[in-house]
C-alpha positions as CSV (number, residue, x, y, z in Angstrom):
1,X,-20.7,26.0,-29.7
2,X,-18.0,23.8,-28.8
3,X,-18.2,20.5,-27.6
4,X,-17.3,21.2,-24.1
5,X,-19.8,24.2,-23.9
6,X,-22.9,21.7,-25.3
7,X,-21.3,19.6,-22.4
8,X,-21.7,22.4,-19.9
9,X,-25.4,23.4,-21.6
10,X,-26.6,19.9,-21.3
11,X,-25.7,19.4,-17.2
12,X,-27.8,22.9,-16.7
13,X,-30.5,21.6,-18.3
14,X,-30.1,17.9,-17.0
15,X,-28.7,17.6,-13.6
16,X,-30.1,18.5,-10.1
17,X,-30.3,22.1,-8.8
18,X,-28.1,20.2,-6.2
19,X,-25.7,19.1,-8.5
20,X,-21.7,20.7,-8.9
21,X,-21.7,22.5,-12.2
22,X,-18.4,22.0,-14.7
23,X,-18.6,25.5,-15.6
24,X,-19.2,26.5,-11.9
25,X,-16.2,25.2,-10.5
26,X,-13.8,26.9,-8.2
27,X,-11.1,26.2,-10.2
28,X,-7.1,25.6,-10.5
29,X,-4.5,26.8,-8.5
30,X,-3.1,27.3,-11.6
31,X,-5.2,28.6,-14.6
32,X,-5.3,27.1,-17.8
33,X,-7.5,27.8,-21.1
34,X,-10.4,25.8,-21.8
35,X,-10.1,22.2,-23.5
36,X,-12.3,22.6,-26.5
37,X,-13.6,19.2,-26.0
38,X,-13.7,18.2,-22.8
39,X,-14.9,19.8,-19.1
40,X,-12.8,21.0,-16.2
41,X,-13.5,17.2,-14.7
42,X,-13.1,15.6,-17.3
43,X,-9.9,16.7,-17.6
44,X,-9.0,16.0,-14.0
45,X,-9.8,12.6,-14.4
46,X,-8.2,12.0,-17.5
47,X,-5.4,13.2,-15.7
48,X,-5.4,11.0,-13.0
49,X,-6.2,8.0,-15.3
50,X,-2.9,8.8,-17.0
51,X,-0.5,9.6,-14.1
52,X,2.0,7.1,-12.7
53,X,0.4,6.9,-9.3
54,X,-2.4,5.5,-10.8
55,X,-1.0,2.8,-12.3
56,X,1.0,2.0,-9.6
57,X,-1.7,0.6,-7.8
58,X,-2.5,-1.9,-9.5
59,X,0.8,-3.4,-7.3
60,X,-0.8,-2.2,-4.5
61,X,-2.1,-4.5,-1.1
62,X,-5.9,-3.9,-0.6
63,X,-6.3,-6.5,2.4
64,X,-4.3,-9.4,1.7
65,X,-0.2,-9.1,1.1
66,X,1.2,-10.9,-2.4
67,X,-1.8,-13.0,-2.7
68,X,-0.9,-16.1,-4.7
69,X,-4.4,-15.6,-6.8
70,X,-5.5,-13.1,-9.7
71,X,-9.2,-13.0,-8.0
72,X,-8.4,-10.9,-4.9
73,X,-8.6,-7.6,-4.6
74,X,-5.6,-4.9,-5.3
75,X,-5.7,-1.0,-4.6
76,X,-6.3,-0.5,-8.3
77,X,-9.4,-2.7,-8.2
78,X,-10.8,-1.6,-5.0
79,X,-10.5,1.8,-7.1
80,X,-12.2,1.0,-10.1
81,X,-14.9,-0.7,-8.0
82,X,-16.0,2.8,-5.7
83,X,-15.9,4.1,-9.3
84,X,-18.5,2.2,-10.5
85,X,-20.5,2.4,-7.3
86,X,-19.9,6.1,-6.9
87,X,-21.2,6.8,-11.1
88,X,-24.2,4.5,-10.3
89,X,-25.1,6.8,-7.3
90,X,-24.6,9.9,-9.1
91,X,-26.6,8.8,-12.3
92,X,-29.4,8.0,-10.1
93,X,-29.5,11.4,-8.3
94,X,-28.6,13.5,-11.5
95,X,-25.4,14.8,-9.8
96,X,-22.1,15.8,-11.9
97,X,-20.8,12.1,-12.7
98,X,-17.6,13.3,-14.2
99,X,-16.8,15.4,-11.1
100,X,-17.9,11.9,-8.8
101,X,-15.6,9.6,-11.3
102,X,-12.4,11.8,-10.6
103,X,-12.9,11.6,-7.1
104,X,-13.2,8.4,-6.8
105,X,-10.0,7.4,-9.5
106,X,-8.0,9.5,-7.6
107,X,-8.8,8.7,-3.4
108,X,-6.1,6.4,-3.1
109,X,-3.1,7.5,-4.6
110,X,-1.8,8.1,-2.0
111,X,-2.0,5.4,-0.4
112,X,1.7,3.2,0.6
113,X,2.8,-0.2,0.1
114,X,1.4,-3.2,2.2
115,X,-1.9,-1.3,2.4
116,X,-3.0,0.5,5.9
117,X,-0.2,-1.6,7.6
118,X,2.3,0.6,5.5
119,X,0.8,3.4,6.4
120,X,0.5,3.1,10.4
121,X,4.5,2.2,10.1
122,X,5.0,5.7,8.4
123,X,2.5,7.6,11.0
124,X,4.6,6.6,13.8
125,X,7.8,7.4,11.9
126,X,7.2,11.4,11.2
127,X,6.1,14.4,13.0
128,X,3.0,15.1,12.2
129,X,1.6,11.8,11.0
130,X,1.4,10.4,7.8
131,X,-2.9,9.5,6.6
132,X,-3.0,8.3,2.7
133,X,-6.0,10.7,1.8
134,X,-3.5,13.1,2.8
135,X,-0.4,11.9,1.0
136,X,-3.6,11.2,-2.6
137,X,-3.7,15.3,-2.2
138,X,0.6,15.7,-2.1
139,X,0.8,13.2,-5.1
140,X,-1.5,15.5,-7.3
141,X,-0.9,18.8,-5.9
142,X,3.3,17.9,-5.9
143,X,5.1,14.6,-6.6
144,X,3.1,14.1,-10.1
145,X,4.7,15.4,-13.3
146,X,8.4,15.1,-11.1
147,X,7.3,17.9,-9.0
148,X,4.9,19.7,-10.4
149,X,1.4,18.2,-9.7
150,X,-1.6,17.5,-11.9
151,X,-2.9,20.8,-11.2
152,X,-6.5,19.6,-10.6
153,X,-9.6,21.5,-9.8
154,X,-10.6,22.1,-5.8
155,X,-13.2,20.0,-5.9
156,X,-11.6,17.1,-6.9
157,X,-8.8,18.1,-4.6
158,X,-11.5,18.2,-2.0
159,X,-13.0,15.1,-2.3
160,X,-9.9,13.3,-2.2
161,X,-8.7,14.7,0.8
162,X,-12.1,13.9,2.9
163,X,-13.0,10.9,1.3
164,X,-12.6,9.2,4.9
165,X,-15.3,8.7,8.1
166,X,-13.9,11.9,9.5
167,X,-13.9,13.8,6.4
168,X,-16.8,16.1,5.2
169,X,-16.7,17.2,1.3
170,X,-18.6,20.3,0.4
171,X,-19.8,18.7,-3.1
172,X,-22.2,16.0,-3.1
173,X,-20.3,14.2,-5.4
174,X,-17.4,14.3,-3.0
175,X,-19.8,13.3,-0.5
176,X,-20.9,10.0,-2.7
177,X,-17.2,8.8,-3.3
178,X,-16.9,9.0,1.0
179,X,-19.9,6.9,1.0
180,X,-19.2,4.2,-2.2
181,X,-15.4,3.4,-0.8
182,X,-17.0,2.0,2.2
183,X,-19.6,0.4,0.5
184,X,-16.9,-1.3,-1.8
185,X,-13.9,-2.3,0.6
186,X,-16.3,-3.5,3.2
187,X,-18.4,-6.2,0.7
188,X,-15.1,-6.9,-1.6
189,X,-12.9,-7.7,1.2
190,X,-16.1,-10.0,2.9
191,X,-15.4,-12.2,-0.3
192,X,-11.8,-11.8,-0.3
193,X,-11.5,-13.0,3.5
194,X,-14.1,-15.6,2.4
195,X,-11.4,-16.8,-0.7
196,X,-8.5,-17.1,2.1
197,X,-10.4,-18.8,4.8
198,X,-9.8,-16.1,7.3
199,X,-13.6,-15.9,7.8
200,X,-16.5,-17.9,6.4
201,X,-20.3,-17.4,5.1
202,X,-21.9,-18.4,8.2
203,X,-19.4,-15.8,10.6
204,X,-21.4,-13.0,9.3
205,X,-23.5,-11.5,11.9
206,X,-27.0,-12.1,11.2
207,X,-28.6,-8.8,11.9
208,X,-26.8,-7.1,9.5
209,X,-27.2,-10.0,7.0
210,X,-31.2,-9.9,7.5
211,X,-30.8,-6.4,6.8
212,X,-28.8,-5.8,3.8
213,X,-28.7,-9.1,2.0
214,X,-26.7,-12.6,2.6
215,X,-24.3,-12.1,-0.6
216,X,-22.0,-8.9,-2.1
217,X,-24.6,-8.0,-4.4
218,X,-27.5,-8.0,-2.2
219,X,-25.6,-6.0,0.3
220,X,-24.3,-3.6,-2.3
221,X,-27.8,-3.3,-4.5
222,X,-29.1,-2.8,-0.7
223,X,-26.6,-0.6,0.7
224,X,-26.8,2.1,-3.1
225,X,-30.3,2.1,-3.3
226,X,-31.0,3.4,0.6
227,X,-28.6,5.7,-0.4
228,X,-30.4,7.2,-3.3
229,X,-33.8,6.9,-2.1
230,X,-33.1,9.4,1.4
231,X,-30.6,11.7,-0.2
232,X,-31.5,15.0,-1.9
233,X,-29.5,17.9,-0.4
234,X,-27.4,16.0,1.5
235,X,-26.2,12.2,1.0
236,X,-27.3,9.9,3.9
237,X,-28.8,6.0,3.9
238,X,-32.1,5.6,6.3
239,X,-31.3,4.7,9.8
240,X,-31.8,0.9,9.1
241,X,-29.0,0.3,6.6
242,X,-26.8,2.9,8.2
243,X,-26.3,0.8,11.3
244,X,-26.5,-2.9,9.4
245,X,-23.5,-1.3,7.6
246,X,-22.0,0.2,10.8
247,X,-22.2,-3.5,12.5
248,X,-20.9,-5.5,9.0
249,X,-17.8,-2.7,9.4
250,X,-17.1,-3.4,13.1
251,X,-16.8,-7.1,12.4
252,X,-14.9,-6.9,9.6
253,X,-12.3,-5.1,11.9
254,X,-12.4,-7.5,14.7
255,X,-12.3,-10.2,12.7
256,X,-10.4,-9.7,9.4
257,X,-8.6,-6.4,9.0
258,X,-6.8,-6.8,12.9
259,X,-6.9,-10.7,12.5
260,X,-4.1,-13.4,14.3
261,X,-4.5,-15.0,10.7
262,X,-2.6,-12.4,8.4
263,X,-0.8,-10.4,11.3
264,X,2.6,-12.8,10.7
265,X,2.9,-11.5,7.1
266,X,2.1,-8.1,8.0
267,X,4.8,-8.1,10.8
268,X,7.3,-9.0,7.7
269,X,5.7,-6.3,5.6
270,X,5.7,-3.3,8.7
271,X,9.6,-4.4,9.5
272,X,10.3,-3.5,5.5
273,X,8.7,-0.2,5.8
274,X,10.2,0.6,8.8
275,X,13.9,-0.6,7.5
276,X,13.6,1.5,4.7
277,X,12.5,4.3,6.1
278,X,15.6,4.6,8.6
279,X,17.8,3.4,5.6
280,X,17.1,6.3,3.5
281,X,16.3,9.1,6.1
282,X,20.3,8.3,6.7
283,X,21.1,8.7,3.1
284,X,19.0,10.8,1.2
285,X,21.5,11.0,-1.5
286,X,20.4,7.1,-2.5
287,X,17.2,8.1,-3.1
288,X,15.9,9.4,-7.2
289,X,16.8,13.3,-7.9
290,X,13.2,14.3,-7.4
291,X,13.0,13.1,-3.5
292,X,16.6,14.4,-2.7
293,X,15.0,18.1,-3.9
294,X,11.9,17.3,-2.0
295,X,14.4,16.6,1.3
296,X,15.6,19.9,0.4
297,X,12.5,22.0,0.1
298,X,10.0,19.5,2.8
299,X,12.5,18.0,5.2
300,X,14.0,14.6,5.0
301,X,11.2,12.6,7.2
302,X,8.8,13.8,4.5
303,X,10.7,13.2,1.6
304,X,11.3,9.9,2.6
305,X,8.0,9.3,3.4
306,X,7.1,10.4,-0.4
307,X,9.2,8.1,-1.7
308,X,8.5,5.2,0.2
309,X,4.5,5.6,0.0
310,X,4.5,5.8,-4.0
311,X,6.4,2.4,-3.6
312,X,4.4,-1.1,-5.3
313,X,4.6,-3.9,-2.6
314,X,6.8,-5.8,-5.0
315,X,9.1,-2.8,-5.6
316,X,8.9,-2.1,-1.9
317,X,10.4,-6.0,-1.1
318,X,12.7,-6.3,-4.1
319,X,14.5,-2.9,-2.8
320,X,14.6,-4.5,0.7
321,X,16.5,-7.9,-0.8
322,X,18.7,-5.7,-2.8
323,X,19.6,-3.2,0.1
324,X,20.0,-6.4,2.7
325,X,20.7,-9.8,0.7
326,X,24.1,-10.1,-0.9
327,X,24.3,-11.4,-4.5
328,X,25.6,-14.6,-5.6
329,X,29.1,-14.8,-6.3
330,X,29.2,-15.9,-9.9
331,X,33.3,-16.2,-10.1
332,X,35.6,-15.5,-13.0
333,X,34.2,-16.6,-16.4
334,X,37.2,-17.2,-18.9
């Protein structure tokens, strides 16, 4: 017996009658033989772990644009946090932690420079719309690998692509990740607006506070455990929590993520996107090999849109003062 098959033995015997089988999965597009070692999911998230989206976030805005400390939060972080949420919930419940873990690596890779600011400049820009969780399912399915995708399993695919409020994954596990990312970017970005004095302790609203605790970890302990104590066959938090959670969301909207206090920078960040944009949807031919064949086979609007969304902020800004801001003259050395 190999060590992937004792793997596979060992989550029959272990996890939940509810839980997403390694050995039961839909599949690949694609199909490839067995790893010896390793599941089908664990070899999706290996393969997202690895992949140059993935790294790229850590250059990535969560809330706050080119924040001058280490301490607040990036897209890579926020990432890694849902992770660890996400595994915590699955452990508890006995679902397929694996499966959960490549969800959650992988939500966001989609997601463009300057955070959701980036991405409502794109939305207006192409027909269609542009939404990150759809653009996390084009990096793997396409622009990975220079073209040719990661190749992952559809129930990764699927989780990633309805990780969102509207979404609805058919796998628990997918069903967790939706949960965990709001769970994370809510309470991290409460003490990341705390850190740059957009809000303070004492602006949270008190019902929700009473309910789910005064600091992160409260909230989050508060917020995991509901979860796993009313979910079986589905995955749901008791009324309570759900709308204490619903309330800390709403004013974190109204009050931090549509704030007076970082909409100056984000005007900046939004005029980039946009610039660039128009710049290279009038020459495609300055953009790398692999987008101009993506104009080709996708259009231009959505090969721009590909490029420009797999853009770090600081890549994103340096392009812009290379494209826009002439370089000093340095004269004739002799």
């Amino acid at each position: 017996m190999s060590v992937r098959e004792e793997t596979e033995r060992n989550e029959k015997l272990f996890l939940s009658e509810y839980a997403c089988l390694s050995e039961k999965t839909r599949g690949r597009k694609i199909s490839e033989m067995p790893c010896s070692i390793r599941t089908e999911f664990q070899r999706d998230r290996d393969r997202i772990i690895h992949c140059n989206a993935f790294r790229r976030l850590k250059h990535k805005t969560q809330v706050f644009l080119s924040p001058v400390s280490d301490h607040y939060r990036t897209r890579l972080t926020h990432t890694l946090e849902v992770s660890q949420i996400a595994r915590t919930i699955a452990r508890a419940l006995r679902l397929n932690e694996d499966l959960t873990e490549a969800i959650a690596l992988g939500h966001d890779l989609g997601h463009t420079p300057f955070g959701h600011d980036g991405e409502r400049v794109l939305n207006k820009l192409i027909d269609g719309g542009f939404r990150h969780y759809e653009q996390s399912v084009r990096v793997v399915e396409i622009i990975e690998r220079e073209g040719n995708g990661l190749n992952l399993t559809d129930e990764v695919i699927d989780g990633i692509k309805n990780h969102t409020t509207k979404g609805k994954p058919y796998t628990l596990e997918g069903q967790i990740v939706r949960y965990s990312d709001k769970i994370a970017y809510i309470n991290h970005d409460i003490e990341d607006a705390i850190r740059g004095n957009v809000i303070s302790e004492s602006d949270l609203p008190s019902a929700p506070v009473k309910v789910l605790g005064r600091t992160k970890s409260e909230r989050i302990t508060t917020l995991v455990t509901s979860i796993i104590e009313n979910s079986s066959d589905s995955i749901c938090m008791d009324g309570e929590v759900q709308s204490a959670h619903d309330e800390l969301r709403k004013f974190m909207f109204d009050r931090v993520y549509l704030s007076d206090k970082i909409q100056h920078e984000k005007d900046k960040a939004n005029y980039i996107v946009n610039f660039l944009f128009t710049y290279y949807h009038k020459g495609i031919e300055k953009m790398p090999p692999l987008y101009i064949e993506f104009a080709e086979k996708y259009g231009k609007a959505r090969a721009v849109c590909d490029f420009i969304s797999g853009m770090s902020d600081d890549y994103a800004v340096n392009l812009f003062k290379e494209i826009c801001i002439p370089n000093s003259w340095q004269g004739i050395k002799f």
